[in-house]
Structure formats: C-alpha cells, structure tokens
N, C-alpha and C positions, 0 to 999 in steps of 0.2 A: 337514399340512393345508393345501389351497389358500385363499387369504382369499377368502371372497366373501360379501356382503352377501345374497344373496339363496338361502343354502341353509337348509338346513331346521335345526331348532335339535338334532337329532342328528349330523346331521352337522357341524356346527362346532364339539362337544362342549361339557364343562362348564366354566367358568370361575369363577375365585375371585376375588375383592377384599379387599383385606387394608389397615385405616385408622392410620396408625400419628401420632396428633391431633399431638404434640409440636416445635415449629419452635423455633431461637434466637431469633428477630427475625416480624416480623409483617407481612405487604408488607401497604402500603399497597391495594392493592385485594380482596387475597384476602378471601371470605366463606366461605370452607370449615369444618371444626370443625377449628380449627387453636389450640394453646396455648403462649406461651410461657412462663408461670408453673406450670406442671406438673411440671417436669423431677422433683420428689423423688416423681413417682409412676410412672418408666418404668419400673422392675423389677419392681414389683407389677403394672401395665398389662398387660408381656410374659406374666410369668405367668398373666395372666386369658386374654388372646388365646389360648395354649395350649390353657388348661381348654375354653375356648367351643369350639374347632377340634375336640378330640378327643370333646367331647360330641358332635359334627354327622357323627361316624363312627357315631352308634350310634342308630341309628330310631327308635328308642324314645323318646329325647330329646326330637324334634320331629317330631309326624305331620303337620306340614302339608309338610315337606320331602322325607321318606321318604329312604333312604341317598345317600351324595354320592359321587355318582361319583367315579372320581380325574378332573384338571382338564384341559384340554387348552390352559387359561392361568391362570397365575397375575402377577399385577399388586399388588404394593406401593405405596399412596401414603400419600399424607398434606396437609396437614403436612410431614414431613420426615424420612423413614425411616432416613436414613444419620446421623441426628443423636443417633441414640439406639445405645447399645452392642453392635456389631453381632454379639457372642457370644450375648445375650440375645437379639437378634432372630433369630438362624438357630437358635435354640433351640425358639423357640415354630413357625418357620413351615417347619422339617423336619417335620412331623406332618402335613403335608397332602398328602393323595393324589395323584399325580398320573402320568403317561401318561410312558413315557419318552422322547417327542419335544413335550413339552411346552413353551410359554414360557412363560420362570419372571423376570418384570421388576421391578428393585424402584427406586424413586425415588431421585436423589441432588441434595444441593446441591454445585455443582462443590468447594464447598473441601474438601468431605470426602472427597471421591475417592482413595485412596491405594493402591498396591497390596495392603497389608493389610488394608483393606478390603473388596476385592474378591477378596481368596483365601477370607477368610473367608465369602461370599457363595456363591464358586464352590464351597464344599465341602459344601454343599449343594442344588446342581444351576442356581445364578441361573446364565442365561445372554443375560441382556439386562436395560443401567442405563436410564434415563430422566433425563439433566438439564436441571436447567432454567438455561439458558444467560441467555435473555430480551433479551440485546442484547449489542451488540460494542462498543458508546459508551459511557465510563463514566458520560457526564454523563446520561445516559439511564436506566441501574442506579440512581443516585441518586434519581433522580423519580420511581421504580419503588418504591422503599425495599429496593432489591436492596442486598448487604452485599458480594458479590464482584467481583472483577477480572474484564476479561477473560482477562488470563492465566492465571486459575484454572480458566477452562474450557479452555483448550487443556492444560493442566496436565492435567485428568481425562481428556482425551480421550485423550494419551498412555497414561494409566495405564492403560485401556479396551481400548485396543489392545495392550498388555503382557500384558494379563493372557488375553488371548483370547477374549475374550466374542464369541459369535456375531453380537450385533449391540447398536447403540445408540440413542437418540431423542434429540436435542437440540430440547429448548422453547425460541418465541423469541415475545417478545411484540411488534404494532405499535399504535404511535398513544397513546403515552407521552406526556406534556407536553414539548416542548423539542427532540423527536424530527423531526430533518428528511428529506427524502426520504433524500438524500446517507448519510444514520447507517445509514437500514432499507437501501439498498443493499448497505452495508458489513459489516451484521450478517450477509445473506441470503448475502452471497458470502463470508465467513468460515466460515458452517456449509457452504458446498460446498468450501473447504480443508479443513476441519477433517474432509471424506470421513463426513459423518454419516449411515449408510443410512435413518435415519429422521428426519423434522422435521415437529414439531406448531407453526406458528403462528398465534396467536390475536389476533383484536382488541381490545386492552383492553376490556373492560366496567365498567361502574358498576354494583356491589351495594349493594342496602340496607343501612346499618351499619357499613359499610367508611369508612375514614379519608380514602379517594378519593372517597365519595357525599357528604362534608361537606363540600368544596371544588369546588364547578363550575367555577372558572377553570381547573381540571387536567382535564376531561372533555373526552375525545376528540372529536374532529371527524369524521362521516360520509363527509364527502366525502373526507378526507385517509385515512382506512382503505382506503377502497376505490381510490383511487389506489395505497395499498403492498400492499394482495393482488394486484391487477395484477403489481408489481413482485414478490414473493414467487413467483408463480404461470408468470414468463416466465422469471425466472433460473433457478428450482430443475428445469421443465422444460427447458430448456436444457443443464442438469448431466445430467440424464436421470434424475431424479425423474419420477415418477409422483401424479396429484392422486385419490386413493383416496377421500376425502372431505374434505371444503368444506375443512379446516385441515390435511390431513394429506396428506403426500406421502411418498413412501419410492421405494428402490429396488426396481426386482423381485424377489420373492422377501422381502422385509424389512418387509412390512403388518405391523400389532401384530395379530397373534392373537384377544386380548379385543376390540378392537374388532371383527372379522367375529363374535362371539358376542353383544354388548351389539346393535351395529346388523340382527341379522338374529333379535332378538326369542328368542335364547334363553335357556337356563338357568344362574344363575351366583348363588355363597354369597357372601355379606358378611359378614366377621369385624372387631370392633372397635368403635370407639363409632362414631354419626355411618354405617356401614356400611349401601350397602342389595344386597339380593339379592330373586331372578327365581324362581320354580320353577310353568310352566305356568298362568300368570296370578293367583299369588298373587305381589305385591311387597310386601316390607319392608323398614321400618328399621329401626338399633339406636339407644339412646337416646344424648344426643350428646355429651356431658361423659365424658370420662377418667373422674372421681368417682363416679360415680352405673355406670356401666358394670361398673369392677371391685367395686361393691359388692354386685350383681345377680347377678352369676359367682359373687364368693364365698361368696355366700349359695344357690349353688343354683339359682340363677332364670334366667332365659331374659332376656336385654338387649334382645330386641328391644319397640322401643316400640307401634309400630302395625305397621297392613299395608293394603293394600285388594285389593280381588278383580278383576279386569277382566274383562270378559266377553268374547263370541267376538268384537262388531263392533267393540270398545274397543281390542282384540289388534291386529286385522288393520290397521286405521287408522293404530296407533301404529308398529306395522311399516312402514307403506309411507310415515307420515312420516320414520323412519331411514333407510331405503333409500333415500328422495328422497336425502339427500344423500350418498350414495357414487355411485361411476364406474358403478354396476349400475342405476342408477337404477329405476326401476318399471316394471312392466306397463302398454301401451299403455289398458288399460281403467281404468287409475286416474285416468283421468285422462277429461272429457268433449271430445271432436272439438270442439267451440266452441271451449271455456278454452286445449287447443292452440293453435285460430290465432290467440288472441289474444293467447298469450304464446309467438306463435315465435320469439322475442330468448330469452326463460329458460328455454325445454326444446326438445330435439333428438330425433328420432327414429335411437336404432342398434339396428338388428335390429326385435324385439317390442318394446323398452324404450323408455322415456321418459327423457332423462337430461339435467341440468342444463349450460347455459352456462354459462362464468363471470360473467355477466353474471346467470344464473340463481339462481347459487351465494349471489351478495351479496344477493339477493333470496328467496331460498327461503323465508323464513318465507309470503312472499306466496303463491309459487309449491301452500304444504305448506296452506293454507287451502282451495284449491278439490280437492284431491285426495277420490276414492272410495274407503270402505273396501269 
C-alpha cells in the first residue's frame, strides 16, 4: 500500500489498535490510560483482549461494526506493551485478521528490547517496533521521568536490526525542562546514526492530571519548541527524511501504514481498555480501567463505553482537518482565495493542493480554523 493521506478509506484498508494500559513507571507528562499498579491483572487483561478480538470476527456480536476485515495495520500501544509477557501477548493478538503485506507494529520501551523478544513478536508476523527513545541526554530522560539510558536505545536498535524487522520508529520528545538547543541537536543527530527509517517528534505537552500540569516552572516554552522543530525538520531533511506530517518524518517507503488510515478518515477496530475505533462515522470507546474492562468481557458484555455518530459535514471537515497536516495537504477549495493571501507564509500552493509551511505546520491549529468542509 502506498501511504497517502488523501485516498479513500478503501483504499488504505482496515486498521486495528490494540491498548495494552500496563507501564513500570509513569512519565511525568503522559495522560494516556496508562497503570502502574495493575501488573497482578496482565494475564487475565490478555485473556480478555483475546475473548473481545475473536468476538469482533463474528457480526453478530456487534451490528454497529458488521465483520472486520482483516487489517491492512496493526499498531500496539499503550502504556507499554513490551512490559508485559510477550507469550501472553502474541497469544491474544495472533487472532487478528490481517492481509499478508500488512503492518504489524507493536510498542517498546528500549530496555525491553532483546532478541527474545522480538523472535517471539516475529513469530507471529510483527514486523515493525516503535521505541520511545525520547532524548540522547540523560539529564534530559530524568526531567522526563524516563527510566533508561541512552545506551539502551542503541542496545534495542542493534537488536532491531538482528532480528530483521522490516522497519522501525524511534519517538523522541523536545522542549523538556533543562533541554538545550545543543542536547535536541544531539538527540536528532543520534536518531540519524542510529539509521532509524522512521521518527515521531513531539513537543512536550501539558495534560490535565499529569504530574507535569502541577508544576509550571517545568512547562515548555513556545518559542524554544519551535526553534527545535526548525532544528528537527533541517537535520532529518538533510539525512533524507521526509516530513509526512507536522511530527512525523520517515524514509521513502517507511510511512507508518495506520497513520495514511486514521489521517485519511478511515476505518479502524480498537481493542482493549481506553481503545477507540472508526467504522463509517460511528466512533467509539472502550471503558478505560484494566478492572472494569476485563469484567465487561468476562461477563459477556460489550467494553465499549460510549460512541457518537458524525454526520456527512462533521466527516468531511474532520477529514480535511487531518489531511491539513500531512505533505497532501488539501484541496484548493478548502480553503477561501482571501484566507490564502492572507496566510501565504502557512500554506503553499503544489499542484490542486493546499499544503503547509513549516512555518504553517507550527501554526496549523490556526491555519485548520478557517478551513471549508
């Protein structure tokens, strides 16, 4: 499948999401359904993820889904999927349909990365990890409430490459407390040693609840973010990275799959607590506690919490906010001839398309407000 933002949701086939809630440790900013007090409930967890997976082969189960295609990606997150016993987990998520040029990507924190690991992953078809690397500075990991070295990630990346995985993602996060230019240089030009065909960087955020939203003297600075996407955005082009969308670069050929399905508005199953899933403008989620989850499964019951309906001008809208920020960007008409010349610094005309500066990019929430569904 070629990646592109802007095909139709058959053609970029179906995709799964798979929540696996369970982390050792708690960063400091994450707001995800993420637990560290859970661990005496992964094997019961796994076995419910199973039950709910093999229910959603059978239509009868759930008419609002009708049968699940097999995937054309599948994506493990969490949380922390490699933290949990990776027999148990290739146990529950071989049950899931899927295309045999499929990508099949599952989360890791680098210290878990081991070749045993990843055989036991490859022998049921994974063939792309995702780690979250997050900086090359340890003083930086620390501010972060990251737990690893950076030796740990070149450790995994070895093992990565041993074991032959088609390809891999290193996450790297900027605008840390403590974080200087000089560090995010360091970091960005370590992930193009480290030959990683895929890199998700993010700008730290501030969530509600998070251990980082009760501490403002650690909150990121605007102007120092957008100073290190500059720097992220000239090096990893330089490497010959490619900027796909606003945080994501890869080599040619090496786009994450699930994203050309989530950003071009199609159809994709969430399995798990916390999980949401797409099927032709019904979205839902599953309810978000591990506890309450496998108690719903084992009793029978259907996990998911709510849902809501979108209609056809809610669809289209929310579509051409996606596609704003990938390299496809939108249709000349989404846009009005005025709004253009007034923001001809944040969108460029290629071809019929509308597509983001980088100067566009750091602004696009701006940019995604005057857009026509």
């Amino acid at each position: 499948m070629t990646w592109s933002a802007v095909a139709s949701p058959d053609a970029v086939g179906f995709g799964v999401y798979v929540h696996v809630p369970f982390c050792a440790s708690k960063c400091d900013y994450c707001a995800f359904a993420t637990f560290t007090d859970r661990d005496h409930l992964v094997s019961q967890y796994l076995r419910a993820l199973r039950t709910e997976i093999e229910r959603a082969m059978q239509p009868a189960s759930n008419p609002y889904s009708g049968p699940m295609a097999p995937a054309a990606a599948v994506f493990v997150g969490g949380g922390t999927p490699s933290h949990v016993n990776p027999h148990e987990l290739v146990n529950a998520l071989q049950v899931i349909p899927r295309r045999s040029d499929a990508e099949f990507t599952i989360e890791c924190n680098p210290d878990d990365v081991t070749a045993d690991l990843l055989g036991v992953y490859r022998s049921i078809g994974v063939n792309r990890v995702s780690i979250g690397m997050q900086s090359a500075s340890p003083h930086v990991l620390a501010a972060l409430g990251r737990t690893h070295s950076p030796d740990a990630v070149s450790r995994a990346v070895h093992a990565v490459d041993a074991a032959g995985l088609d390809s891999f993602n290193l996450d790297i996060i900027y605008g840390g407390v403590g974080e200087s230019i000089d560090d995010w240089v360091a970091t960005v030009q370590h992930v193009v040693t480290l030959g990683a065909p895929h890199v998700s960087a993010y700008g730290l955020t501030v969530e509600a609840g998070t251990a980082l939203a009760e501490q403002p003297a650690r909150h990121p600075d605007d102007d120092d973010q957008a100073d290190k996407y500059d720097v992220v955005d000239d090096l990893l082009t330089a490497a010959g990275y490619v900027n796909y969308e606003i945080s994501n670069w890869a080599k040619p050929g090496h786009e994450c799959k699930l994203n050309a399905i989530y950003w071009s508005g199609g159809n994709y199953a969430g399995f798990g607590c916390a999980a949401h899933a797409h099927r032709d403008g019904r979205r839902s989620w599953n309810v978000r506690t591990p506890d309450r989850y496998i108690e719903l499964i084992e009793a029978g019951r259907s996990a998911e919490s709510s849902f809501e309906a979108l209609d056809t001008a809610t669809r289209s809208l929310e579509r051409l906010q996606l596609q704003l920020r990938t390299r496809d960007g939108v249709p000349l008409s989404a846009l009005d001839s005025v709004d253009v010349d007034d923001m001809d610094e944040l969108v460029h005309r290629v071809g019929d398309r509308l597509v983001l500066t980088r100067a566009g990019r750091l602004l696009a929430n701006e940019v995604s407000l005057r857009l026509r569904g």
